[in-house]
C-alpha positions in Angstrom: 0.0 0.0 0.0 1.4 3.5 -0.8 0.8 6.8 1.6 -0.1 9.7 0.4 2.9 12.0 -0.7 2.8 14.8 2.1 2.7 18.3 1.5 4.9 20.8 2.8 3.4 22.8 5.6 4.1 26.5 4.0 3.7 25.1 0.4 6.8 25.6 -0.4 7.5 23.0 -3.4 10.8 21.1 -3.9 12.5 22.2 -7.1 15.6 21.5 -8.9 18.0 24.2 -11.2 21.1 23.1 -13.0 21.1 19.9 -10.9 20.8 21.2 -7.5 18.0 20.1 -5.6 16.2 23.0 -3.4 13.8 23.6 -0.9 11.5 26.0 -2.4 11.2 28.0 -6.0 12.2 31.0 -3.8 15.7 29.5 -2.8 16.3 28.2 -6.4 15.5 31.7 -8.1 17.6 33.2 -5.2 20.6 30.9 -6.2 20.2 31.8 -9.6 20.5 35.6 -9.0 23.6 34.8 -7.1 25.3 33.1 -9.4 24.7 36.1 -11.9 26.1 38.3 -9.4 29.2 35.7 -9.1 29.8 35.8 -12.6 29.7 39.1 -12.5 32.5 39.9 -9.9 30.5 41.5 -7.5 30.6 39.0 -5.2 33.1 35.7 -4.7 33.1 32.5 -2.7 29.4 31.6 -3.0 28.2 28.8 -0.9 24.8 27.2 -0.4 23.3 25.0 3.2 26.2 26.9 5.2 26.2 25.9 9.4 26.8 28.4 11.7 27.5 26.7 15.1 25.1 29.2 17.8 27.5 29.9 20.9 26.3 32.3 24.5 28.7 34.0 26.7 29.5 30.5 28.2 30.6 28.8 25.1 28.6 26.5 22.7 24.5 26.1 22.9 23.5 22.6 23.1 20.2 20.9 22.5 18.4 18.5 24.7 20.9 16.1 23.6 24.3 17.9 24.1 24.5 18.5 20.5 26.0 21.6 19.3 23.2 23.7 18.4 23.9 25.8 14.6 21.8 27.1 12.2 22.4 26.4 8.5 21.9 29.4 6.1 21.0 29.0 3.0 23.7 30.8 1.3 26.8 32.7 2.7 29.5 34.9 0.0 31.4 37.8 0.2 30.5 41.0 -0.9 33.5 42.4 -3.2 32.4 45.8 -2.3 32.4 46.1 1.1 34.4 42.6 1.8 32.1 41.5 4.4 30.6 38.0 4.3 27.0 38.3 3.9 24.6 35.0 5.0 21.5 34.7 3.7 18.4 33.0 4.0 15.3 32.5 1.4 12.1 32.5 4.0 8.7 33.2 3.4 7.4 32.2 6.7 9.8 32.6 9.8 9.4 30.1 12.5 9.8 30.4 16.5 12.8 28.5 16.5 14.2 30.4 13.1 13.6 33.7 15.1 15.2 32.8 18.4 18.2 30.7 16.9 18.7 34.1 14.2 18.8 36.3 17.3 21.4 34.4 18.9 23.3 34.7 15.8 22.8 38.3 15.5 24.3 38.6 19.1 27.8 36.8 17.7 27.8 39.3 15.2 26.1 37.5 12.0 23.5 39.1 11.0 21.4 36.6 8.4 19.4 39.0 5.7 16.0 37.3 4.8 15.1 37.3 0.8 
């Protein structure tokens, strides 16, 4: 017997460009734009599903498990321009845990810009 394919819960549908598998049509078109911009030369060392390990004033967060707690962006590069890194993060709707684990990355100093 076969189950029912399930649906994502924002309706973000799975799509692939060039090969690459992504999580949404938003992240793929994103990509695209990015790679433009590579080619380009206005930005360099482009990188997609890019962990950022979360640390407090104590050292590392963990999880429930002792994990190391991160969150992964969905792509980081550098800006030629300025010759900061830039992380970024194709969202349409931003959960509770998105929210608290971007505001403890904020508070290290990496900020995450939403497209």
């Amino acid at each position: 017997m076969r189950t029912a394919k399930r649906s994502n819960k924002y309706s973000a549908q799975r799509t692939t460009l060039d090969g690459i598998p992504f999580d949404s049509r938003r992240e793929a078109k994103r990509w695209a734009e990015l790679c433009l911009l590579e080619h380009a030369g206005e930005i360099a060392d482009l990188r997609r599903q890019v962990p950022l390990m979360l640390e407090g004033r104590d050292g590392p967060l963990l999880t429930r498990t002792g994990r190391r707690m991160r969150l992964t962006v969905d792509f980081a590069y550098t800006d030629l321009r300025t010759g900061l890194t830039v992380f970024e993060d194709a969202k349409g709707v931003p959960t509770r845990d998105y929210e608290v684990r971007r505001a403890v990355a904020a508070a290290q100093g990496m900020e995450i810009r939403e497209v």
